[in-house]
DRENSEDO-389996 format. One record per atom (N, C-alpha, C, O): x, y, z; residue in three letters. Coordinates in pm, whole numbers, plus 50000, padded with zeros to 5 digits. Example, Ala and Ser with C-alpha at 12.3 -4.5 7.8 and 13.67 -1.06 7.14 Angstrom:
<recs>
513194943150780ALA
512304955050780ALA
513204967050780ALA
514244966850846ALA
512854977550708SER
513674989450714SER
512905000350787SER
513415011450804SER
</recs>
This chain:
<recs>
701325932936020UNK
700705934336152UNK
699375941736143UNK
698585942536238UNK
699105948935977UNK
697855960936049UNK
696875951335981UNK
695725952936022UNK
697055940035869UNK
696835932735829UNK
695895924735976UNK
694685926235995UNK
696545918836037UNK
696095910236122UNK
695485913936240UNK
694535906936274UNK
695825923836318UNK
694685934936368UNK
693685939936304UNK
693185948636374UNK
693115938736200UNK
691905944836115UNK
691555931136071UNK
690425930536022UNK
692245919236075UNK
691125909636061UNK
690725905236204UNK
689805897136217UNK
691295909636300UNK
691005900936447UNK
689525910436449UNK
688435904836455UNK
689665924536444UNK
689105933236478UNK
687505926136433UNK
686615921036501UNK
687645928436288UNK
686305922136193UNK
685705911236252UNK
684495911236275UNK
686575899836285UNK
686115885536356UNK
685175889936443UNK
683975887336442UNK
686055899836553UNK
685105902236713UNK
684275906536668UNK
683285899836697UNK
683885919536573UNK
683015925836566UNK
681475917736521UNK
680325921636535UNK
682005905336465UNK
681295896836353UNK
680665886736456UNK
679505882836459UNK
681715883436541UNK
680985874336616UNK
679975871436769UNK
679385862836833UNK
680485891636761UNK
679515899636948UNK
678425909436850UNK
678125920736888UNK
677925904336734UNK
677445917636695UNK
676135912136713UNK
676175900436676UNK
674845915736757UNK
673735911836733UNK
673045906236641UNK
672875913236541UNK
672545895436639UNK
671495887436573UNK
670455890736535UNK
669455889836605UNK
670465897236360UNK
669005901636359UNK
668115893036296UNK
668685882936256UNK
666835893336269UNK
665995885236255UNK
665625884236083UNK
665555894836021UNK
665455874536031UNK
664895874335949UNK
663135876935923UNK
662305870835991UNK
662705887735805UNK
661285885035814UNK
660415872635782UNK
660575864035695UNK
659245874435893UNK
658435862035848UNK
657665861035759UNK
656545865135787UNK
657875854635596UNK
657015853135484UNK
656055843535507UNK
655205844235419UNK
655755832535609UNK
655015828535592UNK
653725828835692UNK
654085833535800UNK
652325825335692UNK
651445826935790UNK
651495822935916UNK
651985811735931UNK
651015830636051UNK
651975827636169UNK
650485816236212UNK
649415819336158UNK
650495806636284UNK
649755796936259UNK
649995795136415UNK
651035797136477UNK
648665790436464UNK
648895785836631UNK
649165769536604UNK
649125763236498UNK
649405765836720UNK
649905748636717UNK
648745743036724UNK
647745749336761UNK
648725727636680UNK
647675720836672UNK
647495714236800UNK
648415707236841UNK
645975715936899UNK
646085706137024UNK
645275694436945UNK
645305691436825UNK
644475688437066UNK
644245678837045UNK
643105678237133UNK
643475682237244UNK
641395673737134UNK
641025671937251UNK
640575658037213UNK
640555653637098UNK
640165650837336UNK
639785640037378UNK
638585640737334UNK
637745648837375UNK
638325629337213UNK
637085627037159UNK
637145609137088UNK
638105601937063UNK
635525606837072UNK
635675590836999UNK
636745594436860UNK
636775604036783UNK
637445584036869UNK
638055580736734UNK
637515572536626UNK
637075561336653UNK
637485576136528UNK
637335566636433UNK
637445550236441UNK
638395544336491UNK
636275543736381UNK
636865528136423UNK
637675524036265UNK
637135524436154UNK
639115520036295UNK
639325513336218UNK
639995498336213UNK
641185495236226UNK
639075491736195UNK
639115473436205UNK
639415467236100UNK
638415465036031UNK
640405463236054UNK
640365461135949UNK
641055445035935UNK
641205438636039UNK
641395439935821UNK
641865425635828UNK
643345430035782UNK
643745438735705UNK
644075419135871UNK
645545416035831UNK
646025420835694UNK
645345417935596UNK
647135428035679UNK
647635434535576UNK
647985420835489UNK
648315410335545UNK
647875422335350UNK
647815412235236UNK
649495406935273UNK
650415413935315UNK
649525394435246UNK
650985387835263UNK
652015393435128UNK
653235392735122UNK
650965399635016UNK
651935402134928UNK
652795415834934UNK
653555418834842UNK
652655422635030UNK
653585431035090UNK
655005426335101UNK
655045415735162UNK
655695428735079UNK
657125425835088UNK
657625427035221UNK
657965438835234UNK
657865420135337UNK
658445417835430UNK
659935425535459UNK
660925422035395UNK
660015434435544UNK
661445439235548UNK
661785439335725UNK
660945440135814UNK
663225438235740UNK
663525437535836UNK
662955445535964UNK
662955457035919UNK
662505446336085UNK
662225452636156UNK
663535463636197UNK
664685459336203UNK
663235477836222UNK
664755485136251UNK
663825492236377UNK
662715497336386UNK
665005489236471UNK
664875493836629UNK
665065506036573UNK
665965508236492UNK
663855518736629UNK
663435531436602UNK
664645539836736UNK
664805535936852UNK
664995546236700UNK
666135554136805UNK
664775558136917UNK
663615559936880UNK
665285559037061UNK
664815568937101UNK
664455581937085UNK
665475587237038UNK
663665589837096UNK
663465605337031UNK
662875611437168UNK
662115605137242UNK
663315623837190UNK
663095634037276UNK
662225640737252UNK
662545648637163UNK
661065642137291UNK
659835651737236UNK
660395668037221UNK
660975672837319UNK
660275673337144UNK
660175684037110UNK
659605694437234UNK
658515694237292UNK
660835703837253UNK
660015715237345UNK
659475725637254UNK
660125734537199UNK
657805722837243UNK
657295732837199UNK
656145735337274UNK
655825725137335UNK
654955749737309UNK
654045749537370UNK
652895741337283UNK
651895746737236UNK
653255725737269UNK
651975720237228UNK
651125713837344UNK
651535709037450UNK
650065714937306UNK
649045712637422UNK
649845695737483UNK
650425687537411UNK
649605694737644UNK
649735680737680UNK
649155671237636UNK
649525660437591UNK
647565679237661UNK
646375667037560UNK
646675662237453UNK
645955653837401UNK
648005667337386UNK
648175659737216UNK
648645649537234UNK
648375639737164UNK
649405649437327UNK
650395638837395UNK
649945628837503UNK
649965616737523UNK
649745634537532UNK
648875620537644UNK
647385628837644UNK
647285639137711UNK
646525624837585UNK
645025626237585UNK
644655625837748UNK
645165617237820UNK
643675636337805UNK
643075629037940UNK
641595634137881UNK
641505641037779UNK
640135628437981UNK
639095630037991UNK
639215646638004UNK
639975651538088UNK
638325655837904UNK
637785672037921UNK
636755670437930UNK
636085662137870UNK
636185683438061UNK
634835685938056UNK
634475691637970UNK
635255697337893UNK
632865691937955UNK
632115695337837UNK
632215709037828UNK
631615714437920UNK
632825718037740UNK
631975732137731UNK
631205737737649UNK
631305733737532UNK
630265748037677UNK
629835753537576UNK
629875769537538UNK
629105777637487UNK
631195769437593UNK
631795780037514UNK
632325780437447UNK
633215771937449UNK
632315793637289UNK
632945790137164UNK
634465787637166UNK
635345791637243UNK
634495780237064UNK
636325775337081UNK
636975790137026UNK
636385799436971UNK
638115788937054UNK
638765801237021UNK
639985799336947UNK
640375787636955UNK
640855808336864UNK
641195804836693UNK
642795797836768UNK
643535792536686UNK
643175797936883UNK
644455795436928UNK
644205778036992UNK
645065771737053UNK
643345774836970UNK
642565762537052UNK
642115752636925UNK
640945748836928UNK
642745749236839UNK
642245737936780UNK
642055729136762UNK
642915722936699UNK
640655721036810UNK
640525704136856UNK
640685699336710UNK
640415705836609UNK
641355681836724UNK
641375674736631UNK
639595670136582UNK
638995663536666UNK
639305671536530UNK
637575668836501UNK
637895651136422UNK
638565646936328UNK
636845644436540UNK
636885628336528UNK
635225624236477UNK
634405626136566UNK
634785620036376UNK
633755611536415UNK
634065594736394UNK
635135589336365UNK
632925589436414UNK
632285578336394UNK
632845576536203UNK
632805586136127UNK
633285563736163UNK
633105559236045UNK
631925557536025UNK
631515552336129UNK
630735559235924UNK
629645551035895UNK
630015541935837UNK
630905539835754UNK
628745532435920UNK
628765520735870UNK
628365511735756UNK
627285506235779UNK
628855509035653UNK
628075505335513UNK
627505492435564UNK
627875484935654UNK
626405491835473UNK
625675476735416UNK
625955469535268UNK
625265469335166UNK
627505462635307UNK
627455459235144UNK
626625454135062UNK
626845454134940UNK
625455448535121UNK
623995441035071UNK
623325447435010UNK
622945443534900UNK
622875462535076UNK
622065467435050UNK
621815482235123UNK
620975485735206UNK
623195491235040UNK
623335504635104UNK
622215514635038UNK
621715516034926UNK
622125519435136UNK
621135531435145UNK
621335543935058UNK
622435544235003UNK
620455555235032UNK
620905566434954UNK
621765573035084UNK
622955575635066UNK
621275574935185UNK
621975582135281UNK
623365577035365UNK
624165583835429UNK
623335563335341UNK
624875559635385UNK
625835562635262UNK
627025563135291UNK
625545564335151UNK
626175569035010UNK
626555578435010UNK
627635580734956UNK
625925587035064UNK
626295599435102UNK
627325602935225UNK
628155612035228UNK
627095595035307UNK
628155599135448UNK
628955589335391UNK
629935589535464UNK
629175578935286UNK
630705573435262UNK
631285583935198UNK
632425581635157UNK
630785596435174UNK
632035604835091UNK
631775614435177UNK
632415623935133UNK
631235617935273UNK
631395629335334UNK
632695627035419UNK
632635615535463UNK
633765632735457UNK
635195632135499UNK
634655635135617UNK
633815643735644UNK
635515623235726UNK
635255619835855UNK
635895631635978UNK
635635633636097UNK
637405641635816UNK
638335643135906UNK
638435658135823UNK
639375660135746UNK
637645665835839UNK
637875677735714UNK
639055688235720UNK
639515695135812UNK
639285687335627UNK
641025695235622UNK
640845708335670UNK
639815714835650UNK
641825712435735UNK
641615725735797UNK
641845734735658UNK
642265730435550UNK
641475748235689UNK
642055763835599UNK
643215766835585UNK
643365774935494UNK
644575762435662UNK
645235766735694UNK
646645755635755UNK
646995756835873UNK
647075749335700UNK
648225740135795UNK
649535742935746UNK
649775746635632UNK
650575740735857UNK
652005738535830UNK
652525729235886UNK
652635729836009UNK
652975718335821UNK
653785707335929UNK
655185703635856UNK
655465701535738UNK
656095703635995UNK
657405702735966UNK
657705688435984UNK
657025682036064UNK
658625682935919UNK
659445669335917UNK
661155669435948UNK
661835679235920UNK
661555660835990UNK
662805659136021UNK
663335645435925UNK
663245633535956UNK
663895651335803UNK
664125637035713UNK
665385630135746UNK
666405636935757UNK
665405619635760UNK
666305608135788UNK
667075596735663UNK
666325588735606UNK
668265597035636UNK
668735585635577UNK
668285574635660UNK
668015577235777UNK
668165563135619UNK
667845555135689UNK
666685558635848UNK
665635564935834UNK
667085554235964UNK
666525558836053UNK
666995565136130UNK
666125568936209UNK
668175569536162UNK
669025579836226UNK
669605588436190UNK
669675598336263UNK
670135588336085UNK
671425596336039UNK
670555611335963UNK
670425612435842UNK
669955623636082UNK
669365634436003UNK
670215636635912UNK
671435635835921UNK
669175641435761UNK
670045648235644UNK
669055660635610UNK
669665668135535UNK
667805665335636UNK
667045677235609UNK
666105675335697UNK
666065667635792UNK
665015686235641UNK
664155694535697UNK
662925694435528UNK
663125698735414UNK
661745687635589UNK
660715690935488UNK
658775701835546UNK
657715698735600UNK
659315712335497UNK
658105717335544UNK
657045717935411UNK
657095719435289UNK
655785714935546UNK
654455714735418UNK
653695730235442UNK
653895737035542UNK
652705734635316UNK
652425746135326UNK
650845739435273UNK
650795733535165UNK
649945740535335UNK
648615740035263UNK
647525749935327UNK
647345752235446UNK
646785755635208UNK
646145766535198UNK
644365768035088UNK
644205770634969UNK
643355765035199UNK
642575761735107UNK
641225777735127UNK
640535779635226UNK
641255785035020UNK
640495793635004UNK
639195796335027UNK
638715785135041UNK
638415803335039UNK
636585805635011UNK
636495802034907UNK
635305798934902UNK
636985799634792UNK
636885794134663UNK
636575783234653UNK
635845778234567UNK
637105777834745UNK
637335761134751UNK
638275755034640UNK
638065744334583UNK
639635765734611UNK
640835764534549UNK
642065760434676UNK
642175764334792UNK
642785752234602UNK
643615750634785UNK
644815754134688UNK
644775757334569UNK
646035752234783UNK
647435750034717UNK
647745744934828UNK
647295747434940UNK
648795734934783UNK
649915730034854UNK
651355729234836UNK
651805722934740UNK
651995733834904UNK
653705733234882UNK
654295723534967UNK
653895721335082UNK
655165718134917UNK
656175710035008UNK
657785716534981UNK
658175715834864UNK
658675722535078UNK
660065727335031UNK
661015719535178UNK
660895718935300UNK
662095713935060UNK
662675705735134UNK
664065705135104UNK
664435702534989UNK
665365708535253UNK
666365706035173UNK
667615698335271UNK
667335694535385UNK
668635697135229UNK
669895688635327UNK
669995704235434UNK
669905716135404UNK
670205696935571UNK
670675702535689UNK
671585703535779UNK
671405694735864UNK
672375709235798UNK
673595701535920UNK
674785698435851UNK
675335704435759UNK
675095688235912UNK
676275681135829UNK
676035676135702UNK
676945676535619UNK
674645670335665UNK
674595665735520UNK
674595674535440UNK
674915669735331UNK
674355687035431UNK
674655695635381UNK
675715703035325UNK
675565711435237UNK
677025699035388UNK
678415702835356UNK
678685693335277UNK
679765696335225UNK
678345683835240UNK
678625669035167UNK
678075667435049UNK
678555662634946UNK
676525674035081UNK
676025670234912UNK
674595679734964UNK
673805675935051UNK
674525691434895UNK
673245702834830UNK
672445689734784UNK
672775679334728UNK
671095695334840UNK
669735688734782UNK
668515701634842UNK
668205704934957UNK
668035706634702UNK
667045713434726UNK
665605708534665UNK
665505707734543UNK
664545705534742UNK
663245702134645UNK
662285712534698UNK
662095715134817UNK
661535719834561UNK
660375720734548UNK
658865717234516UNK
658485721834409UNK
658065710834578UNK
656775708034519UNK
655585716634531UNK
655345724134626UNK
654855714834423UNK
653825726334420UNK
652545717334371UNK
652665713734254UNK
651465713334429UNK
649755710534408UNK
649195722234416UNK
649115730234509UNK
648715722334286UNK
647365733234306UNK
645895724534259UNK
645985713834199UNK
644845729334288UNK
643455725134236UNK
642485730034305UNK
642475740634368UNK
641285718834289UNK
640105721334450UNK
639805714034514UNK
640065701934514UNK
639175720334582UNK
638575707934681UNK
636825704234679UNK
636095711634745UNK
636635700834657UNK
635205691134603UNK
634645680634721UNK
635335674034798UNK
633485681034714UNK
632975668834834UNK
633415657134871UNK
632905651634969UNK
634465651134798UNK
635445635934789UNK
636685640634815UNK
637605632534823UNK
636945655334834UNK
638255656134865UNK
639715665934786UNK
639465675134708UNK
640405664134803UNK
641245674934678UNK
641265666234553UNK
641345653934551UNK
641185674434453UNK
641515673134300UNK
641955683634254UNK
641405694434236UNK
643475678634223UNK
644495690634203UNK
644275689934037UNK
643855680433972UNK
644705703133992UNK
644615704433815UNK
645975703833812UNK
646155697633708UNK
647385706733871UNK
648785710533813UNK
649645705733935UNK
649475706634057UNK
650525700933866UNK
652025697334034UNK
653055700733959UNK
653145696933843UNK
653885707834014UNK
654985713233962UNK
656535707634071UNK
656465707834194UNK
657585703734009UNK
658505697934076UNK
659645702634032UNK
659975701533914UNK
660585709834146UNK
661835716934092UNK
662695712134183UNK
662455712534304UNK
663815706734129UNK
664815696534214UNK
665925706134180UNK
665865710234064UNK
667115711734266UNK
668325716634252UNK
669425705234351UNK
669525704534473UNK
669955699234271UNK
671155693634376UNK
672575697034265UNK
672555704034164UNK
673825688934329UNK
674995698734302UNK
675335689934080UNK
676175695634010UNK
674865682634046UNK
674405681633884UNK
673595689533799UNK
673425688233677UNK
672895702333919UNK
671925711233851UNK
670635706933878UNK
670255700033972UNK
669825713233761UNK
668615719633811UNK
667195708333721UNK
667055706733600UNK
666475703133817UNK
665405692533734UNK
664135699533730UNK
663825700133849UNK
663145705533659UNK
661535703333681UNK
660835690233620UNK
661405682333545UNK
659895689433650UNK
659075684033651UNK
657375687033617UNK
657165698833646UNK
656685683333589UNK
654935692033555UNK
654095681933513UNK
654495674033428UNK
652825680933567UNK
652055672633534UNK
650535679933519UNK
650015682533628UNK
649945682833429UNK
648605687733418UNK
647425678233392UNK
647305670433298UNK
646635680233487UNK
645365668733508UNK
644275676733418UNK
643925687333470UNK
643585673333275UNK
643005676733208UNK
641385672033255UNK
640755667233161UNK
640825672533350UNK
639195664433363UNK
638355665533258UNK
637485656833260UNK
638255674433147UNK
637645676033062UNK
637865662032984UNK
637235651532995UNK
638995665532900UNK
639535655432797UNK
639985640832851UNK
640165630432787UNK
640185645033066UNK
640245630833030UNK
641995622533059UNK
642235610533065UNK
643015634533073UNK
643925634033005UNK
645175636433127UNK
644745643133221UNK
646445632733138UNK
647365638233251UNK
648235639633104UNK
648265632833001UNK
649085655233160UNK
650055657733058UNK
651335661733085UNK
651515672933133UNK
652215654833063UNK
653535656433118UNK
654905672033014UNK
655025670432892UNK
655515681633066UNK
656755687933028UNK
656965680032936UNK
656975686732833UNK
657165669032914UNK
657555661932763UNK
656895662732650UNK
657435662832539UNK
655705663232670UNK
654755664532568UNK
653875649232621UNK
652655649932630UNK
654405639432644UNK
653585628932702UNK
652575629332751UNK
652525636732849UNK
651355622232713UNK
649985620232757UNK
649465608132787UNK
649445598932705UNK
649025607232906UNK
648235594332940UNK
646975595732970UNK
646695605733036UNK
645725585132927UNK
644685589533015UNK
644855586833168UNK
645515578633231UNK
644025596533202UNK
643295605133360UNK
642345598033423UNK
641195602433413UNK
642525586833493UNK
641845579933555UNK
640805589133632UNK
640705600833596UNK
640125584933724UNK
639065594833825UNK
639475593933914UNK
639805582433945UNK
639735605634017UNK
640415611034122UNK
641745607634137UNK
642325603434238UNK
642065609334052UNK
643955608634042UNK
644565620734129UNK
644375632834113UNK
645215615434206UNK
646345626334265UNK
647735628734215UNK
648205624034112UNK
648455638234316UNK
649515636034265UNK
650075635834381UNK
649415639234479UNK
651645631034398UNK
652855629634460UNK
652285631734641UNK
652085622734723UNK
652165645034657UNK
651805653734771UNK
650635652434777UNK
650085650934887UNK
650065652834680UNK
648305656034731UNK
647695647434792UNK
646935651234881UNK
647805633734766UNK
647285620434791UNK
647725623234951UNK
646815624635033UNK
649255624234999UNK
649245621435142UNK
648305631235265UNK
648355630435388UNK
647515639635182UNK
646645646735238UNK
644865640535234UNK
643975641335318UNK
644925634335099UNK
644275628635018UNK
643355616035130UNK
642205611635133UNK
644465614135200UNK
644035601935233UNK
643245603435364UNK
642685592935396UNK
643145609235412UNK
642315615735520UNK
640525617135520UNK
639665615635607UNK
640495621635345UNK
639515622935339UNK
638655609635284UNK
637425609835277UNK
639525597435243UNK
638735588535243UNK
638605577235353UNK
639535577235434UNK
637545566935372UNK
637455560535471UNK
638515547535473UNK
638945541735373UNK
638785545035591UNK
639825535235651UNK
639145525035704UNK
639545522735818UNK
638375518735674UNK
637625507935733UNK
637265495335622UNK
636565485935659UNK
637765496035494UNK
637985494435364UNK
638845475635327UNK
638455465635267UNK
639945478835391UNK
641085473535417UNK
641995475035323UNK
643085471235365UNK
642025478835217UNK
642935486135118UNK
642425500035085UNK
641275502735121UNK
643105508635024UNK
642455518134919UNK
643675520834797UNK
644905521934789UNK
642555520834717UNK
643675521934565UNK
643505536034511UNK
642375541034508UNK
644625543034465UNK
644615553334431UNK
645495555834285UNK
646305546834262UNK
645445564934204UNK
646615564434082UNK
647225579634123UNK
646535587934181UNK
648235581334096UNK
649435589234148UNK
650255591834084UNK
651095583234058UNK
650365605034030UNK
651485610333979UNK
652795623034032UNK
652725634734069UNK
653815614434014UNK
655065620934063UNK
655735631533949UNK
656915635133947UNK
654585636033847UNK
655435641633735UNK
655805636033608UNK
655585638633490UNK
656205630633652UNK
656925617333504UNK
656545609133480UNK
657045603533383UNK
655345602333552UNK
654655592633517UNK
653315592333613UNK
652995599433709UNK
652685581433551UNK
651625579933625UNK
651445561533687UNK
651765551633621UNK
650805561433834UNK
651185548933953UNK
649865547033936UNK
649005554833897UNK
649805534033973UNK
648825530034038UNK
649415523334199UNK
650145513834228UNK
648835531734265UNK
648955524334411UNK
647925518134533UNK
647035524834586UNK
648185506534561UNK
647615499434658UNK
648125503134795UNK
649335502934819UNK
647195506834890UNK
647605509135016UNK
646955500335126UNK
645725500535126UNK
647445494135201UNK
647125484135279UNK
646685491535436UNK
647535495735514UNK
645185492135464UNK
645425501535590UNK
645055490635709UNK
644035483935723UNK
646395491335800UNK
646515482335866UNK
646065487736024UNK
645725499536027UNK
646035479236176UNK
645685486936244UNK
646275494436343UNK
647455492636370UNK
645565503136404UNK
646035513536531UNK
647285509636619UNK
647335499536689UNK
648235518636606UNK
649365510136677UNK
649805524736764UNK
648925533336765UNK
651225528136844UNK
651675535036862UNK
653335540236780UNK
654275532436766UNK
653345553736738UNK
654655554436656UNK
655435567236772UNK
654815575036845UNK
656495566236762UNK
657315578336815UNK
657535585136714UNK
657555579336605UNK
657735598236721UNK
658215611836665UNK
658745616836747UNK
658955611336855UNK
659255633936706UNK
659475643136763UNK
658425654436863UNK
658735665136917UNK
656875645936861UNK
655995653436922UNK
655715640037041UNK
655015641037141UNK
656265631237009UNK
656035618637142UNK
655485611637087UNK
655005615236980UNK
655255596237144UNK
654495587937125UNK
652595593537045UNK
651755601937074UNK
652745583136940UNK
651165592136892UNK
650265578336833UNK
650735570536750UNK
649135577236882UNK
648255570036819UNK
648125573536665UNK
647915584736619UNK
648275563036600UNK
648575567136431UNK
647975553836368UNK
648405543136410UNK
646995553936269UNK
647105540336157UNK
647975537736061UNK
648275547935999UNK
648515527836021UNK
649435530635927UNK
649095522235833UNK
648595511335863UNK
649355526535672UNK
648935523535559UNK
650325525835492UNK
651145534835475UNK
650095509235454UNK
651615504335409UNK
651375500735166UNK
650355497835104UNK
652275502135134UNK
652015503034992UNK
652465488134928UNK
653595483234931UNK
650905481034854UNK
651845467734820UNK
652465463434758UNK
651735463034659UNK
653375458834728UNK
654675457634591UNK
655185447134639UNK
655375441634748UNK
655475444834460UNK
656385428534457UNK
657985428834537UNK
658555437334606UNK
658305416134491UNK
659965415434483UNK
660515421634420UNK
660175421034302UNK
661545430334450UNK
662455445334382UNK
662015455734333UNK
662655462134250UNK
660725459734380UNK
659905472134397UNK
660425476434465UNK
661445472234520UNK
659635490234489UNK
659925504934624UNK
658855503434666UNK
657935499834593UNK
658715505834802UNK
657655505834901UNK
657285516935003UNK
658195525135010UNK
656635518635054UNK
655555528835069UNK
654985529035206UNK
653975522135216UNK
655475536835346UNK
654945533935450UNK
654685544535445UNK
655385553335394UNK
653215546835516UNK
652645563435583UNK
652365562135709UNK
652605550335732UNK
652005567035803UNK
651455571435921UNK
650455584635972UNK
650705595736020UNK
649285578035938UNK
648235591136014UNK
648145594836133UNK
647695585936206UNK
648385604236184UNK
648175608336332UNK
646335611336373UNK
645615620836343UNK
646005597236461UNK
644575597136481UNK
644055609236568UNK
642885613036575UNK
645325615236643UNK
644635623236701UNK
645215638236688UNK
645395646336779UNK
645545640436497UNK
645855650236435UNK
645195649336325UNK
645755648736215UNK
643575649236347UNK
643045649536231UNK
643245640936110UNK
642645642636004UNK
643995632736131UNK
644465622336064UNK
645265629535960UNK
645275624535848UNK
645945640835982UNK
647245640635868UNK
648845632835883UNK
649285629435993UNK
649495631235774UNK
650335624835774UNK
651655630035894UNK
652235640835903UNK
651805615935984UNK
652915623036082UNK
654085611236080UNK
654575609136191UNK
654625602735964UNK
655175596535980UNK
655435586235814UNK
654895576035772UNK
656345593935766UNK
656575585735633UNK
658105578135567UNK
659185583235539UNK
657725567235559UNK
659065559135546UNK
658955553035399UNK
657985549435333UNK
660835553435365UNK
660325548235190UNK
661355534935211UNK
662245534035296UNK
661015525935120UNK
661845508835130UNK
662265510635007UNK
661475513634918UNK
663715508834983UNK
664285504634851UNK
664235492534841UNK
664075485134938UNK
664395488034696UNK
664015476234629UNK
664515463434680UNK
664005452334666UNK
665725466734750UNK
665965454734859UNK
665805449335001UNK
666485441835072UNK
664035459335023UNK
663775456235154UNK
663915465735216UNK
662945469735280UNK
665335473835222UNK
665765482035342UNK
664715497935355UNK
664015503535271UNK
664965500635470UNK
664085512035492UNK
665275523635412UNK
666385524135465UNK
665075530835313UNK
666335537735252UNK
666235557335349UNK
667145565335371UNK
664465558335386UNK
664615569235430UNK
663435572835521UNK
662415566935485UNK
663265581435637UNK
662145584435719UNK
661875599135719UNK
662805606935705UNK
660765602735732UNK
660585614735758UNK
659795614135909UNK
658855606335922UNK
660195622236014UNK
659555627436123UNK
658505638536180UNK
658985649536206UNK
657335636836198UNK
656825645636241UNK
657345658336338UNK
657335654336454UNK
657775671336330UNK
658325678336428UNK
657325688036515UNK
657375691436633UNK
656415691136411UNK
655495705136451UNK
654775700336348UNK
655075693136254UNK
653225708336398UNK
651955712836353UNK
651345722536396UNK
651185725636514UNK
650985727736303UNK
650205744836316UNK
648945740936198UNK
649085734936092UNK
647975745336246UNK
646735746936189UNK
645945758736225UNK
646015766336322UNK
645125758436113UNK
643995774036171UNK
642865773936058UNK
643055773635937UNK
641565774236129UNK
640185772436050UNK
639845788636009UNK
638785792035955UNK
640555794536032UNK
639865807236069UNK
640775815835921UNK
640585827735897UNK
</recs>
């Protein structure tokens, strides 16, 4: 009996006792708005037929997220002009104009604004995802961490793991780590580091981008040459922002660690996608691959600076195998 009175006791005490907080390790970041400005034109021609065709999947309804994000992110209206300074809790998506090339006969100065980035990465971002088996069934949570210095050294983290119910079923922890700089064309990471824990144990991964020699070098000892502006895994989906979309493909080489990709991205046009922040004007740039390949959907949010708010992967038989959701964005220039 004293047995079972001293565990009732413990229970109550355990379960009326106050909630304390965990500290916050990471940077406290205001939300990203959005103001009403020209968008980018992107016109482009019909995505190549050699894309692999997969079934269309009716997208669930989704409930926008109660967070204080501006309305304007969400449904854009006409703002008056001001000219008072913006302030660090207020951050507009910054839109220009694509320039326009002359494939005939381009100029020194359109050469120049084809690499100047239309959409310049902020100092400071965090964006959360809601990852999906298939298209419904939540199984985690992927947050991004990017951080780019006065140096013009950035880092990027991605930490991602099972949530909820998938979590009692089967542990999945990932770490990713880009480091490098950022240069007038955009990031060029030197190192990606990849640490996988699920319930078989513990995986890394490492890939070092040598620009000198020339060279990508893998934890194995494996070496391949280092194409020019090679990304890796994470970096590229940031990557892609800074180059132009008016193109109708862009090819990039990509490494996940263990090897090195070459990938084709098909940028197709302006559509509307749902998330967890609402309906969002987004381009989407789809990856092209044969019969019994993996495939490659992204989604830029046009009126989030064009970072990634919407990424879906196709296993080799077509099917969509997994989604990630945009949930939140926090940015800060300052």
């Amino acid at each position: 009996m004293l047995a079972i009175v001293l565990s009732l006791t413990a229970h109550t005490a355990i379960l009326f006792a106050p909630i304390g907080k965990l500290p916050q390790t990471e940077k406290s970041l205001p939300l990203l708005t959005a103001k009403l400005e020209p968008l980018p034109k992107v016109d482009t021609e019909p995505i190549p037929e050699k894309i692999t065709a997969h079934a269309p999947v009716k997208t669930p309804e989704l409930k926008p997220k109660q967070t204080p994000v501006s309305t304007s992110a969400i449904q854009p209206v006409a703002l008056p002009e001001s000219n008072g300074k913006q302030s660090a809790e207020n951050i507009e998506a910054t839109r220009t104009e694509a320039p326009t090339m002359n494939p005939a006969q381009p100029s020194a100065m359109e050469m120049v604004k084809e690499h100047k980035p239309a959409h310049p990465l902020p100092k400071y971002a965090q964006l959360t995802f809601i990852a999906y088996k298939g298209t419904d069934f939540q199984i985690g949570e992927a947050r991004h961490f990017l951080e780019i210095d006065a140096g013009k050294t950035y880092k990027l983290k991605v930490d991602m793991n099972t949530t909820g119910l998938a979590s009692v079923f089967k542990t999945f922890e990932l770490k990713q780590q880009s480091t490098g700089v950022m240069t007038a064309l955009g990031l060029q990471p030197n190192e990606y580091i990849e640490t996988k824990n699920t319930s078989k144990g513990k995986e890394t991964f490492e890939a070092k981008f040598d620009r000198e020699e020339k060279t990508l070098s893998f934890l194995n000892g494996a070496r391949v040459p280092l194409p020019d502006h090679a990304q890796d895994i994470i970096s590229f989906l940031y990557q892609l922002s800074q180059r132009p979309l008016d193109k109708g493909t862009i090819v990039m080489h990509i490494s996940n660690g263990r090897k090195l990709e070459r990938y084709e991205l098909a940028v197709g046009k302006e559509e509307i996608t749902k998330t967890h922040l609402g309906e969002l004007r987004a381009v989407p740039l789809r990856k092209v691959h044969g019969q019994g390949e993996e495939g490659l959907d992204i989604w830029l949010g046009m009126e989030y600076r064009m970072l990634p708010v919407k990424i879906r992967q196709i296993d080799r038989d077509g099917q969509i195998a997994g989604e990630m959701l945009i949930s939140e964005i926090r940015v800060s220039d300052e």
